[in-house]
C-alpha positions as CSV (number, residue, x, y, z in Angstrom):
1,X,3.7,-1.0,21.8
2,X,0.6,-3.0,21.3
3,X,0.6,-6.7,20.0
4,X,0.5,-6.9,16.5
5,X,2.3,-3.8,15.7
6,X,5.4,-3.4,13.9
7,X,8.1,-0.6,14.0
8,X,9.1,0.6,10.3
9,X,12.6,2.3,10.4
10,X,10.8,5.9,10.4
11,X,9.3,4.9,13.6
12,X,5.8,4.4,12.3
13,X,3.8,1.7,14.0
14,X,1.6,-0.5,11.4
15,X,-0.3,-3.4,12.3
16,X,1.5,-6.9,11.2
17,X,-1.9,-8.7,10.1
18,X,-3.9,-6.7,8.0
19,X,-6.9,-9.1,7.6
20,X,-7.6,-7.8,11.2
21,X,-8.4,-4.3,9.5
22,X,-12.0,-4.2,9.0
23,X,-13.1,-4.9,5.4
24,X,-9.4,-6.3,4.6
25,X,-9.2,-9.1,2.2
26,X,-6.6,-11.6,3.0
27,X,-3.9,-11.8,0.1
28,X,-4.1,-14.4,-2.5
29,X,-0.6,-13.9,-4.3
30,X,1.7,-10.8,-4.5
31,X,2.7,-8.7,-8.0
32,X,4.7,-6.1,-8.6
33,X,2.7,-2.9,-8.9
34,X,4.2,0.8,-9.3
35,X,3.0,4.7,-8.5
36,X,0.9,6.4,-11.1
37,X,0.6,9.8,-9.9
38,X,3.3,12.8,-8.8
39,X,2.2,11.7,-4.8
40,X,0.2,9.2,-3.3
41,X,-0.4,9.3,0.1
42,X,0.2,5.7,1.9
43,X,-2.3,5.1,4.9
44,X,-1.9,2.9,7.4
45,X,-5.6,1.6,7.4
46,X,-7.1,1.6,4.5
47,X,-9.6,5.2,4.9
48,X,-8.8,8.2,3.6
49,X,-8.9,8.9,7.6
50,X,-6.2,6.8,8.6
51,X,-2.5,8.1,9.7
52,X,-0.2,8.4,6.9
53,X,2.6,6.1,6.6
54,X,4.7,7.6,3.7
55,X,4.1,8.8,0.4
56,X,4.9,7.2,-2.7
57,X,6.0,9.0,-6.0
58,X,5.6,8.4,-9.6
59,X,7.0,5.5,-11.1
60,X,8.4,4.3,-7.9
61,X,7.4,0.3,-7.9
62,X,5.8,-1.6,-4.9
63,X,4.5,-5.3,-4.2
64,X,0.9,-5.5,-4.5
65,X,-1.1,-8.1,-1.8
66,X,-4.7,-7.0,-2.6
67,X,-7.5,-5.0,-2.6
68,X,-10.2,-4.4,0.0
69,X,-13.1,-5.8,0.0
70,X,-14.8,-3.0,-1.8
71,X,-11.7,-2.5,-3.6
72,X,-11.2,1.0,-3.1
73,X,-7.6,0.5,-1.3
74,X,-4.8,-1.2,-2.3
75,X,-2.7,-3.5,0.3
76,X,0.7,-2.0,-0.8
77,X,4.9,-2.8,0.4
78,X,6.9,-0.1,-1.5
79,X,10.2,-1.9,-2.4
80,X,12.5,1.1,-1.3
81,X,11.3,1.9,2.1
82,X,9.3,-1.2,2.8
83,X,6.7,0.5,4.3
84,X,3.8,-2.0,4.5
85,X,0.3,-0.4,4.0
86,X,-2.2,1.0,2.1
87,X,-3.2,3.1,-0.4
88,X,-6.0,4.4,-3.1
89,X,-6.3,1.7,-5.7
90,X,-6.7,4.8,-8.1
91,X,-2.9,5.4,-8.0
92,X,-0.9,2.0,-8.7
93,X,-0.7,-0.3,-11.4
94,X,-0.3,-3.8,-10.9
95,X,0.9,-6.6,-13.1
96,X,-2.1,-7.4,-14.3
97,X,-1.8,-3.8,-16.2
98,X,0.9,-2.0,-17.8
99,X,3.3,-1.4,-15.6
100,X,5.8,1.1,-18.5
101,X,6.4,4.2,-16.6
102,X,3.7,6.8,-16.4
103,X,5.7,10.2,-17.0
104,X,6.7,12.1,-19.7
């Protein structure tokens, strides 16, 4: 494995610094943030291209680190798995918005 890689316990290699991704924004704080759709899809770079790390289900809750720079993709840890990556701003809510469970 490669330096600045990471094994996550699915055996899923993610890089360890993120503001090496091109187009990452470095973090300025964490918040809690949760899924607001029946599946996302969690990348490990942020591109609708890039391999899937996990997938994240409605209502389950994450730390949020930021956006990129064009803030299409979210910089995302889900607390259960703790898969560290990233995925369609589209489909989490942070903090900063309401964070009551989205389903029925």
């Amino acid at each position: 494995m490669r330096a600045g890689t990471k094994t996550l316990t699915a055996g899923i290699a993610v890089l360890a610094s993120w503001p090496a991704v091109a187009g990452a924004v470095a973090a300025s704080g964490e918040e809690p943030c949760r899924i607001n759709t029946d599946a996302a899809v969690i990348r490990q770079a942020p591109s609708k291209n890039g391999a899937k790390a996990g997938i994240g289900y409605r209502d389950q809750t994450c730390r949020f680190h930021g956006y990129t720079r064009d803030a299409t993709w979210a910089h995302i840890t889900m607390k259960g798995s703790g898969v560290d990556s990233w995925v369609n701003r589209d489909l989490i809510s942070t903090a900063k918005e309401q964070l009551a469970p989205t389903g029925p």
